[in-house]
C-alpha positions as CSV (number, residue, x, y, z in Angstrom):
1,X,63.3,100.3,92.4
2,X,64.6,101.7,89.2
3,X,65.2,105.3,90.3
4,X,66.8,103.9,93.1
5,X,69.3,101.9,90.7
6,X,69.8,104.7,88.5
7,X,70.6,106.8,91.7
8,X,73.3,104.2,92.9
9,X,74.9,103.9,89.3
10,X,74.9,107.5,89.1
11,X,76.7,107.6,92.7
12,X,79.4,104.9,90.9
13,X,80.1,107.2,88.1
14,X,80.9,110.3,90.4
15,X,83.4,107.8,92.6
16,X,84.7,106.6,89.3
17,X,85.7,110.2,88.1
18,X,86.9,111.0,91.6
19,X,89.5,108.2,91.3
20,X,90.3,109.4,87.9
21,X,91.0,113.1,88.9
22,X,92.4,112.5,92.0
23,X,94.8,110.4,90.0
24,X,96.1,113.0,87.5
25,X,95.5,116.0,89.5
26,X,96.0,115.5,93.6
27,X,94.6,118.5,93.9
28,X,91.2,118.1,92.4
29,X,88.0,117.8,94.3
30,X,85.1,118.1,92.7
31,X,83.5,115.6,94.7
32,X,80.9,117.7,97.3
33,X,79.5,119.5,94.2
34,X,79.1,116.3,91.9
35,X,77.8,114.4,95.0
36,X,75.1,117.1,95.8
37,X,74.1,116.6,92.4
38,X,73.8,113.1,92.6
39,X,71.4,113.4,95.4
40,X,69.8,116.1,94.8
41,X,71.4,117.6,97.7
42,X,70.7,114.9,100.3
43,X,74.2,114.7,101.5
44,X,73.0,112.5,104.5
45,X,71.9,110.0,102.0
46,X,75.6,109.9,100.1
47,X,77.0,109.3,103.9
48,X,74.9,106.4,104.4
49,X,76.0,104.5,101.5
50,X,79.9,105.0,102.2
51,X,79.0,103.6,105.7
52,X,77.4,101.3,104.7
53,X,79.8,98.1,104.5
54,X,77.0,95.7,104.7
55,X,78.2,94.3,101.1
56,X,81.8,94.7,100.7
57,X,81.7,92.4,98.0
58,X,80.1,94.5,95.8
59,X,83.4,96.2,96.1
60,X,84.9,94.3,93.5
61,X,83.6,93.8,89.9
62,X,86.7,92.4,88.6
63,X,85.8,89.7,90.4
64,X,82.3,89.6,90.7
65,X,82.2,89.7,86.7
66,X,83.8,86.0,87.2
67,X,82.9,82.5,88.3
68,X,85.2,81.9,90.5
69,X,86.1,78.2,92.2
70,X,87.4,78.5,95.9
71,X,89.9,75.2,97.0
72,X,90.2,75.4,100.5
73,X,93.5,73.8,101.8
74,X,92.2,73.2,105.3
75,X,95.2,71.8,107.8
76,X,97.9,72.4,110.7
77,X,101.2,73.6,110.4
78,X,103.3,70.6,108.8
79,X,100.6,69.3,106.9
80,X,101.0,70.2,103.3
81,X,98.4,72.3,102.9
82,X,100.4,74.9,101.1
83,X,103.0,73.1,99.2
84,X,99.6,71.2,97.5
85,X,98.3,74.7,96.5
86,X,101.5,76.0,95.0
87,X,101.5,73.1,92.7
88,X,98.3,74.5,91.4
89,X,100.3,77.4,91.0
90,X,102.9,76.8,89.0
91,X,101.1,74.6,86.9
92,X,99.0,77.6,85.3
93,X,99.8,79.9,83.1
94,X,98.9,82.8,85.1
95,X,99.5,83.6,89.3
96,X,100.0,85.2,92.2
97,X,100.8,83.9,95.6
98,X,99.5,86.2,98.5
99,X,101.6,86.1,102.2
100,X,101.3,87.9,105.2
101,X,104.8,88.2,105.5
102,X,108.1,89.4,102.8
103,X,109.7,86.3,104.0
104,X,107.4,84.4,102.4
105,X,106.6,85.8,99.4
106,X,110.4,85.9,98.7
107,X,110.8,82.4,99.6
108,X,108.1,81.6,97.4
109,X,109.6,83.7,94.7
110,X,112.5,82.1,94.8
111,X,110.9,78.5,94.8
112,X,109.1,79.5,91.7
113,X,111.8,81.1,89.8
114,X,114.1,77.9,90.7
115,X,111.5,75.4,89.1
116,X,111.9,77.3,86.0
117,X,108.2,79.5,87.0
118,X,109.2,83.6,86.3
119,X,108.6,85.1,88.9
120,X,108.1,88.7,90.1
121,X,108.6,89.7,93.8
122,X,106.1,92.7,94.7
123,X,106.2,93.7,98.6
124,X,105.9,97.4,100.6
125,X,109.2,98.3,100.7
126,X,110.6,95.5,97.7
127,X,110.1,95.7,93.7
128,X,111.7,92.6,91.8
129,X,110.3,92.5,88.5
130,X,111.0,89.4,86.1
131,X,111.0,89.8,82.3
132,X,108.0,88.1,80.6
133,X,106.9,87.2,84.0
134,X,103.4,86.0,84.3
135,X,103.5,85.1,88.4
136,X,104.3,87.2,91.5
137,X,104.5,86.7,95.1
138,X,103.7,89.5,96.8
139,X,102.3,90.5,100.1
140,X,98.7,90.5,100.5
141,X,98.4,93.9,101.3
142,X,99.6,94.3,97.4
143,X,97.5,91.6,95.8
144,X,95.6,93.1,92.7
145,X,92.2,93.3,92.6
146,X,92.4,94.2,88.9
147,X,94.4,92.1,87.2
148,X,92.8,88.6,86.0
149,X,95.1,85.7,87.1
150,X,94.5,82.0,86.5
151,X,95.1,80.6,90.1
152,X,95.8,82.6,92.9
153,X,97.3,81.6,96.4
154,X,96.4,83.2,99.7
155,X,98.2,81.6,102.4
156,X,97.6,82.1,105.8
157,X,94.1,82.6,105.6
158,X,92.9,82.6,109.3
159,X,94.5,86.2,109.5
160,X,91.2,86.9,108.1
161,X,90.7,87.8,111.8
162,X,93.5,89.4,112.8
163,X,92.0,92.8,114.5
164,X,94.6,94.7,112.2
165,X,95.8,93.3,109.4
166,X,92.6,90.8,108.0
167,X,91.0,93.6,106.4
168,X,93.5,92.4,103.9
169,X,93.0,89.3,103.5
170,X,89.3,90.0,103.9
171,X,89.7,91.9,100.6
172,X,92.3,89.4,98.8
173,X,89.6,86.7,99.6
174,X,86.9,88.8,98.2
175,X,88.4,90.8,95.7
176,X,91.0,88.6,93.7
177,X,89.7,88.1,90.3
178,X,91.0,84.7,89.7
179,X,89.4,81.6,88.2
180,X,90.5,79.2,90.7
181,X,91.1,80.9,94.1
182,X,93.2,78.5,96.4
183,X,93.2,79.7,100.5
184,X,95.9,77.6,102.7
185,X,95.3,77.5,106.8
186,X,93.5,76.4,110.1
187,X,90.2,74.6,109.9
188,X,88.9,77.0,112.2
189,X,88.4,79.7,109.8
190,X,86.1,77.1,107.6
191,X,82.9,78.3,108.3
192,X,83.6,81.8,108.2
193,X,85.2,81.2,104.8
194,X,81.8,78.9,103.9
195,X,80.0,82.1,104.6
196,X,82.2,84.5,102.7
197,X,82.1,82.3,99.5
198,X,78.0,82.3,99.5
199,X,78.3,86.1,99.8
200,X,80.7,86.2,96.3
201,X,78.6,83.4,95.1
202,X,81.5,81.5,93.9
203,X,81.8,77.8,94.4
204,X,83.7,75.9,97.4
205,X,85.8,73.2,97.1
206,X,87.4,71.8,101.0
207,X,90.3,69.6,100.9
208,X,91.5,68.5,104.4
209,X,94.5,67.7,106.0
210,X,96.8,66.2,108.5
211,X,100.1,66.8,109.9
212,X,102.4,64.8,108.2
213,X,104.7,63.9,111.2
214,X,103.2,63.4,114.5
215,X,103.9,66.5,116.9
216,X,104.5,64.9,120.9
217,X,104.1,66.8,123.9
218,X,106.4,66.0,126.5
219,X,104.8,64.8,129.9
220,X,107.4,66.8,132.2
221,X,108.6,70.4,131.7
222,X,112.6,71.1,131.0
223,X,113.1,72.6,134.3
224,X,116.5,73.8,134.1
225,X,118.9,74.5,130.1
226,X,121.0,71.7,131.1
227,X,118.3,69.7,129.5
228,X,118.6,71.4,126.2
229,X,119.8,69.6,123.4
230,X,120.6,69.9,119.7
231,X,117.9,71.2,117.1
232,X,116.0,72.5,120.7
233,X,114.2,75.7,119.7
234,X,113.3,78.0,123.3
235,X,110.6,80.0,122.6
236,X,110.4,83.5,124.7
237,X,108.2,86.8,124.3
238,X,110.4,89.8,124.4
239,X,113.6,91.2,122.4
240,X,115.3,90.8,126.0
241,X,114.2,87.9,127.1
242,X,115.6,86.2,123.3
243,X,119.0,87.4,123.9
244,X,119.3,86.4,127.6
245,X,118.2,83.1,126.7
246,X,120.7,82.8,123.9
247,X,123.7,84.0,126.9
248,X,122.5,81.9,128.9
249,X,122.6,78.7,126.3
250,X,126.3,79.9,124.9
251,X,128.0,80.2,128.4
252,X,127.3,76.4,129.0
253,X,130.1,76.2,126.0
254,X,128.7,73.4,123.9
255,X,125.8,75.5,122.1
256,X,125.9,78.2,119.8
257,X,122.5,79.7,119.7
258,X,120.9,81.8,116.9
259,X,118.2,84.3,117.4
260,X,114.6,85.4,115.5
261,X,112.5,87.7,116.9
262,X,110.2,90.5,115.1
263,X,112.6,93.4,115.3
264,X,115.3,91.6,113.3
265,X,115.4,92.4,109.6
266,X,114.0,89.5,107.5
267,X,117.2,89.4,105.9
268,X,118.8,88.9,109.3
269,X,115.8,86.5,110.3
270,X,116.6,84.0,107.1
271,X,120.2,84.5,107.7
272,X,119.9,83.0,111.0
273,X,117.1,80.0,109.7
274,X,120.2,79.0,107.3
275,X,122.7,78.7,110.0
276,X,120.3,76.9,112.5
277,X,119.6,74.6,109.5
278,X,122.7,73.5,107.8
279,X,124.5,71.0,110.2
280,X,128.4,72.3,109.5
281,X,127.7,75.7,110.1
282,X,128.5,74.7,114.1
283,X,124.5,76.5,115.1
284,X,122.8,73.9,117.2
285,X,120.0,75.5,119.0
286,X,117.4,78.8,118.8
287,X,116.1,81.2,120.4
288,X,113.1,82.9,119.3
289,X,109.7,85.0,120.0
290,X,106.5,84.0,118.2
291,X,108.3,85.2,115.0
292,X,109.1,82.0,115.0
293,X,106.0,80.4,114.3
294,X,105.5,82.0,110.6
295,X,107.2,82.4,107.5
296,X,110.4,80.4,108.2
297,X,111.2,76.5,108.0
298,X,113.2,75.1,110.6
299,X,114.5,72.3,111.0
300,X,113.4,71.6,114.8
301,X,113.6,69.0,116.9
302,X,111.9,70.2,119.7
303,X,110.2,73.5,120.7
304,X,110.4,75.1,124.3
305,X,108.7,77.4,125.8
306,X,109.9,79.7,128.7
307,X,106.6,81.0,129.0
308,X,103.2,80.5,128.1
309,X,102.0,84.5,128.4
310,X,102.8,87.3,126.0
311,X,102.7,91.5,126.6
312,X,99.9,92.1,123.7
313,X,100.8,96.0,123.8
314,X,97.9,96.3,127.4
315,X,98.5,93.6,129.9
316,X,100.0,90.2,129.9
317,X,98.2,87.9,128.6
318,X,98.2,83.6,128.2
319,X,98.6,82.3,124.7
320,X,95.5,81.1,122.6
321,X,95.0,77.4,121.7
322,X,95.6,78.8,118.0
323,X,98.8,80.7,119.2
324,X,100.5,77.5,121.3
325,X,99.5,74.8,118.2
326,X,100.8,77.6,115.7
327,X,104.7,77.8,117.4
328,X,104.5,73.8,118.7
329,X,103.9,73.0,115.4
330,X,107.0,74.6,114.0
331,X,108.8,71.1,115.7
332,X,108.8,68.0,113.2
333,X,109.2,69.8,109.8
334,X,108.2,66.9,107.3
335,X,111.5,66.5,105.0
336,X,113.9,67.4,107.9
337,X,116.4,64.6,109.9
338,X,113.7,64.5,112.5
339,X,111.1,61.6,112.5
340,X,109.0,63.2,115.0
341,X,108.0,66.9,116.6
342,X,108.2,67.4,120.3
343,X,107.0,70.0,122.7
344,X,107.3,71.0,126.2
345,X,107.6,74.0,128.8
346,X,110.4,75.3,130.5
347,X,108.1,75.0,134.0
348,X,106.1,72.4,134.8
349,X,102.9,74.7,136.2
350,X,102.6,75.8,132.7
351,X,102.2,71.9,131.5
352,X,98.9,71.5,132.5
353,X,97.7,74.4,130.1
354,X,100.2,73.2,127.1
355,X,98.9,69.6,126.8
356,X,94.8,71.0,127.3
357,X,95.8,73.7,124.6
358,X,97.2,71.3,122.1
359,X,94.5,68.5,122.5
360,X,91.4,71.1,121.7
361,X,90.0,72.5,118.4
362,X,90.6,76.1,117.5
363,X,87.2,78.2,118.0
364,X,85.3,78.4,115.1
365,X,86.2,82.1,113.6
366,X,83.0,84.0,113.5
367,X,84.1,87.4,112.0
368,X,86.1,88.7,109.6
369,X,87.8,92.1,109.7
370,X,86.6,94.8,107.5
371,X,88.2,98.4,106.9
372,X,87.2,101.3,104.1
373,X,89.0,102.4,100.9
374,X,90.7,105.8,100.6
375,X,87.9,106.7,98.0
376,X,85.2,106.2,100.7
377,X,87.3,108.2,103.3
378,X,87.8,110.7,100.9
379,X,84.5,111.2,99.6
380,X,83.3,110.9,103.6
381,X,85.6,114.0,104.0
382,X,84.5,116.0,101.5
383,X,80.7,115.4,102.7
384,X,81.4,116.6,106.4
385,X,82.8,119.7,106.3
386,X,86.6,118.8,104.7
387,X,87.0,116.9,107.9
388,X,91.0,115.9,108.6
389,X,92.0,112.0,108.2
390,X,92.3,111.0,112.3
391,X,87.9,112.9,112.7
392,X,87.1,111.3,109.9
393,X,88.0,107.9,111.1
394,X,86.5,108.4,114.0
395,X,83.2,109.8,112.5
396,X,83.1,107.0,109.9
397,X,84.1,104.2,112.3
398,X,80.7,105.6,114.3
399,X,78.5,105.7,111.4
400,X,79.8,102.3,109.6
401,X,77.0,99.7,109.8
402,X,78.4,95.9,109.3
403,X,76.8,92.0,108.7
404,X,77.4,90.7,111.5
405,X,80.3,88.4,110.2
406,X,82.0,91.5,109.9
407,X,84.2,93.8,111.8
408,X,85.8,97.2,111.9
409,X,89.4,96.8,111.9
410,X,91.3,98.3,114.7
411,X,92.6,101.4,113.0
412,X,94.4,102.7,116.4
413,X,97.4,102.8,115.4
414,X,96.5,104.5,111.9
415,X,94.5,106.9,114.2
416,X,97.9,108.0,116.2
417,X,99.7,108.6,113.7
418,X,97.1,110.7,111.9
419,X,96.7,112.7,114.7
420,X,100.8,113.3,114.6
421,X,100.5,114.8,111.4
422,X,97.6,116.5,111.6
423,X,98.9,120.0,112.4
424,X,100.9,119.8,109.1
425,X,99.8,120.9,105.3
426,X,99.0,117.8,104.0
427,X,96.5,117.2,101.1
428,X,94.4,114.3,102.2
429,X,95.7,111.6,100.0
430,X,99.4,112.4,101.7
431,X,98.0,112.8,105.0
432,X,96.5,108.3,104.5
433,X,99.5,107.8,102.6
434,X,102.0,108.7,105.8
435,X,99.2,107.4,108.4
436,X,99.5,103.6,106.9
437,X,103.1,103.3,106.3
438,X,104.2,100.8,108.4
439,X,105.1,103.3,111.6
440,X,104.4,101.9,114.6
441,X,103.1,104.8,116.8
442,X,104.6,102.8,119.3
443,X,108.0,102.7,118.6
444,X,109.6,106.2,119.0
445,X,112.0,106.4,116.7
446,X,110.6,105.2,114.0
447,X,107.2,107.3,115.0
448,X,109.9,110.0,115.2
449,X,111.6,109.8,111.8
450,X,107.8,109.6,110.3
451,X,106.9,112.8,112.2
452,X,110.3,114.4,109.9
453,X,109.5,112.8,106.8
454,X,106.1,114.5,106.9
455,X,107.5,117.8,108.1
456,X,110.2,117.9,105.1
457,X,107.8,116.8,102.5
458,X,104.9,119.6,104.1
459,X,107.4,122.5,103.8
460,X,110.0,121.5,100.8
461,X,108.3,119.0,98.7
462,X,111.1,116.6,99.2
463,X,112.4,114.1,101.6
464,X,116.5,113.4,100.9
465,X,117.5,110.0,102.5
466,X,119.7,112.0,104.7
467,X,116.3,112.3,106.9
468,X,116.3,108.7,107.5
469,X,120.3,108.3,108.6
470,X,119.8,109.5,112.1
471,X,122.8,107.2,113.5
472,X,126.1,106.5,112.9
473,X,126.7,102.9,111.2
474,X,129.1,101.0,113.5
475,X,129.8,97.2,114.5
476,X,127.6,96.3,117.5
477,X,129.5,95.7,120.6
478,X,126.3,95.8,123.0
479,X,123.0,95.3,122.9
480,X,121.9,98.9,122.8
481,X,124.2,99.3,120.0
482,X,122.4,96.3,118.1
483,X,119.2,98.2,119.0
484,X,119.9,101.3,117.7
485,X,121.1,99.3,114.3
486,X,117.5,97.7,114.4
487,X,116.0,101.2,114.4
488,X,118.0,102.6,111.8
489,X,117.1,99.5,109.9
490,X,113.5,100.2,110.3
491,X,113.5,103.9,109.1
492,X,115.4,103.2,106.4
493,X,112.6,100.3,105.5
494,X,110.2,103.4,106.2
495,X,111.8,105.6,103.8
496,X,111.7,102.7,100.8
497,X,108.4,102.0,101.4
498,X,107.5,105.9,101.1
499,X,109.7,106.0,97.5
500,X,107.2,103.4,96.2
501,X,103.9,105.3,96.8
502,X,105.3,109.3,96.8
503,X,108.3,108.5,93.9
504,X,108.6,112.6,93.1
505,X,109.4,113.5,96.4
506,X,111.2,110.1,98.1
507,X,113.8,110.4,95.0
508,X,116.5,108.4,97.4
509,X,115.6,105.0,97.1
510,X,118.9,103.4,95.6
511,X,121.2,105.3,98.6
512,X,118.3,103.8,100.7
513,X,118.7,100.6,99.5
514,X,122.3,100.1,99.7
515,X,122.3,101.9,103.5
516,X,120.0,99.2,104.3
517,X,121.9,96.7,102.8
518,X,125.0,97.6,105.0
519,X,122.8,97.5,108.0
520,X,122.1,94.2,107.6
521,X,125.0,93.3,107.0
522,X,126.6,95.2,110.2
523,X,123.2,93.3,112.1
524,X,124.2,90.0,110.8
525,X,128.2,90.3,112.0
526,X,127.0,91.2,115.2
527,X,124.7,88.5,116.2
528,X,127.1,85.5,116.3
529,X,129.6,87.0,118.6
530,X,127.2,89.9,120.6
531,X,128.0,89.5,124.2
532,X,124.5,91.2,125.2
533,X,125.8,92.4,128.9
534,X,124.1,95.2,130.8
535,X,127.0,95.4,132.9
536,X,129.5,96.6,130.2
537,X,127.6,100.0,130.1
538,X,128.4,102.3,132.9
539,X,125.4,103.9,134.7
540,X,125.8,107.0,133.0
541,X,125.9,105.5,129.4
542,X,122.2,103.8,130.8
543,X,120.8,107.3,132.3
544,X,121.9,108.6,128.7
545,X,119.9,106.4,126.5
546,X,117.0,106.3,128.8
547,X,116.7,109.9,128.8
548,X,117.1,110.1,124.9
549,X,114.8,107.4,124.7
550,X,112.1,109.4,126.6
551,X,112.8,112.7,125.4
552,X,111.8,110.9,122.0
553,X,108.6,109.4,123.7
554,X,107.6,112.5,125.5
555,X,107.8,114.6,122.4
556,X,105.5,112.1,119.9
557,X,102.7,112.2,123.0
558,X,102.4,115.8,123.0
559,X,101.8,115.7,118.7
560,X,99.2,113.0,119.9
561,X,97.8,116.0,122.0
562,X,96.2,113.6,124.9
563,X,93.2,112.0,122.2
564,X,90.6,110.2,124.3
565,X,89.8,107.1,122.5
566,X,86.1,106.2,122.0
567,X,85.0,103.7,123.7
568,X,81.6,102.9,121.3
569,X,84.6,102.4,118.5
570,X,86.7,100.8,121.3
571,X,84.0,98.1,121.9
572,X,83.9,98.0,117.6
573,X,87.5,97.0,118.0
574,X,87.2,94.4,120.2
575,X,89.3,91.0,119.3
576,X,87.1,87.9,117.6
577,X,86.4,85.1,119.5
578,X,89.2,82.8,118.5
579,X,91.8,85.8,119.6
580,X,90.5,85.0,123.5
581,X,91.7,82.7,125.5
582,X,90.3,79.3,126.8
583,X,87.4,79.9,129.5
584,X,88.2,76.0,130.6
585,X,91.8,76.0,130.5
586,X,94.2,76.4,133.7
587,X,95.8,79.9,133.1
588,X,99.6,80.0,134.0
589,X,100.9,81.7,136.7
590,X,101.6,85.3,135.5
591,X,105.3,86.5,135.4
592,X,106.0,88.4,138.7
593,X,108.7,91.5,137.5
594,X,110.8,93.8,140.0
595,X,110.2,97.8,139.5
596,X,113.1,98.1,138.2
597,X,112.6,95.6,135.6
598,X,109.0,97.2,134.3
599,X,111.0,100.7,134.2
600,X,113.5,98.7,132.1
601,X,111.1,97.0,129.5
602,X,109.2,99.8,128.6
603,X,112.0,102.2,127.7
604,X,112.8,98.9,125.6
């Protein structure tokens, strides 16, 4: 056993000077010749311990140098879970609160800094540094797994198996060195969270809780908006589908309606919480995707759903138990003019399956999303040949071998956009750094002003923010007008969050900034008074913005090149069993949509 020990901390040391030099020289890689020597030249032995992410806690000796206590805030929405752990919080001396979304971590932030706690605001795309700070909310994508804290707050913790994002809270769970680690969210992710604690070999502590005001379901469905009433919240599952529902609601006269959905800036999105909120601001109802069911308080009477099926990116889909209690839930905010939350459905056939979803338990979570540092990537790459990013994923994704309360994360869309780039020169390091901005392969222009960030940076060195103004900034008169402002929010959010992480050659962050700043702005004017009418365009404006639209589509599948996707990884990738459906729940009828209204929604 002792060779073998000296053999693994001799592997450590080589990482360690890897990190080092590919810290002060990018360029450096000494890595295949250090690693040979290592293992006396059995580079088949160095790949099976990268892949080898049986023990991702060993990943961490910050942490593991520590005895740390785990407080498990276990509860539903409403219940007080969090608010109970951030008292923790501010009470130390040292702390960070860790959020899945910039919403809230800045609303934590601000919490904190208005009982008199300092505190710093650290997201992707958003640096707010306090003076003599000793907290931070942040992202968890951000948390530090280096710097000791005294408490430290991960909300949201059932994300643990989200397919893409729990790798991150896998590793904020794992990873945080704090003394007293406090986790906020659904019961369901208990025993995976009992499981993850023996393998720190920290201590657990579970406090349980229940919803504070009772949440109601309704026993018949809305049927028609004539039954909607103040503080009603109508919950849809498309951009489109939002806006007609909030036409729809103001042409009866009575309502004004604001809007949340994903695509909306979170500026925008809290913008629109305040005016649904405050009573005198004349904003009586909402209408909102699933955004709505994270990261914002509402003061909601009731919650309706039009539908009980989402598009998940493949094929529609009915809602989870966890999904339908997660948006309910949002109804009967404790502290609000409401004594009670209610819930209900739009059409009755989808009753059946509300009240059966509501009345069950979650399913037990029984993995937890695992993905590989850039130092194990890198090293990977060096070993095989100076493989490019998007073959090493794939090759390492093959070889990875996993507990079985782990899994890979679904790197997909990190994959596309590798493969975008891939004909570029592009050390490695850049080549990660561009793959996990926050892109969406999906969404062309964005993909598309990636693809010329890249380009710029490959050829000059430098990216001016002129790259990321690709529209006109103009009031919004229709609703592609408000899209396009969307867009040009989201490259310029691409375009900050690449300053942060390539500073030398991102250098305009502050024009950035403020051209953000106006877009929100120009976003936020348009909402209240956006007549969202197809009809105003003429059928030539509509052949024009398709076309454009799928001249921009066409162009980031042929830098794709066609990739077949493996199906061994694909069946690696496949969702956890509390992301499926209910096996003994009536599934709603599925939505029935014209031709023309597919062709419609995907050029959307």
């Amino acid at each position: 056993m002792l060779p073998r020990l000296a053999e693994l901390r001799r592997l450590q040391s080589c990482v360690l000077r890897h990190v080092r030099s590919f810290a002060v020289f990018p360029g450096a890689s000494p890595l295949v010749e250090e690693a040979e020597e290592v293992n006396g030249g059995r580079g088949e032995d160095i790949t099976d311990h990268l892949t080898d992410l049986t023990t991702p806690a060993s990943w961490y000796p910050a942490a593991r140098m520590m005895r740390r206590k785990v407080v498990a805030h276990m509860g539903p929405t409403n219940s007080g879970k969090t608010h109970a752990a951030l008292q923790a919080l501010k009470a130390a001396e040292t702390g960070v609160y860790c959020g899945p979304l910039r919403l809230l971590a800045w609303e934590i932030s601000e919490k904190l800094n208005a009982d008199d706690v300092s505190c710093s605001l650290i997201t992707g795309q958003e640096r707010r540094v306090m003076e003599g700070a000793k907290h931070a909310a942040c992202t968890v994508e951000m948390a530090s797994v280096s710097r000791q804290v005294d408490v430290a707050v991960v909300d949201e913790i059932q994300m643990v198996a989200d397919p893409s994002r729990g790798h991150s809270f896998t590793r904020a769970i794992l990873g945080i060195p704090a003394r007293t680690l406090h986790v906020c969210g659904d019961p369901a992710a208990l025993p995976l969270l009992r499981q993850l604690v023996q393998d720190t070999g920290d201590t657990l502590e579970v406090l349980e809780y229940e919803r504070l005001l009772p949440l109601k379901a309704e026993k018949a469905a809305l049927g028609t908006l004539e039954g909607v009433r103040k503080g009603d919240c109508l919950v849809a599952f498309s951009r489109r589908e939002v806006h007609t529902t909030k036409r729809a609601l103001e042409s009866w006269g009575a309502l004004k309606c604001c809007v949340v959905y994903g695509a909306l800036p979170a500026e925008s999105r809290t913008q629109q919480a305040t005016l649904f909120n405050k009573p005198r601001t004349g904003f009586n109802v909402m209408s909102a995707s699933d955004a709505v069911g994270m990261g914002l308080n509402l003061n909601i009477r009731r919650i309706v759903f039009t539908s009980l099926e989402k598009f998940d990116g493949a094929s529609y889909r009915p809602l989870t138990a966890a999904e339908v209690k997660q948006i309910a839930g949002r109804a009967g905010r404790f502290g609000s003019s409401h004594s009670s939350g209610r819930v209900t459905c739009m059409h009755q056939e989808d009753m059946p399956y509300l009240h059966t979803a509501l009345a069950c338990a979650n399913p037990e979570l029984q993995q937890a999303c695992l993905f590989p540092s850039y130092q194990q990537l890198a090293i990977f790459a060096e070993q095989h040949n100076h493989l490019d990013l998007s073959d090493a994923l794939e090759l390492f994704a093959n070889r990875a071998t996993l507990s079985q309360h782990f899994f890979f994360s679904n790197y997909e869309p990190m994959h596309k956009l590798a493969l975008m780039l891939r004909h570029l020169a592009l050390s490695l390091r850049d080549h990660y750094i561009f793959s996990i901005s926050p892109a969406d392969p999906e969404d062309p222009p964005v993909a598309a002003a990636l693809l010329s960030f890249a380009s710029c940076y490959a050829s000059r060195g430098h990216v001016s923010v002129i790259e990321a103004q690709r529209w006109q900034l103009k009031p919004a008169r229709t609703e592609s007008e408000l899209e396009q402002l969307e867009a040009a929010y989201r490259i310029l959010d691409l375009y900050i969050w690449l300053s942060f992480r390539m500073e030398a050659a991102f250098t305009g962050r502050a024009e950035a900034e403020k051209q953000r700043k106006l877009v929100t702005a120009l976003i936020e004017e348009a909402l209240p008074r956006l007549a969202i009418n197809s009809k105003a365009l003429t059928a030539r404006q509509r052949r024009q913005e398709r076309m454009e639209l799928l001249d921009v589509s066409r162009a980031i599948e042929d830098h794709f090149n066609g990739s077949q996707w493996d199906r061994r990884i694909q069946q690696k990738l496949l969702a956890p069993v509390y992301q499926k459906p209910l096996p003994t729940v009536p599934i709603p009828k599925l939505l029935r949509r014209s031709r023309k209204h597919l062709r419609d929604w995907e050029l959307e």
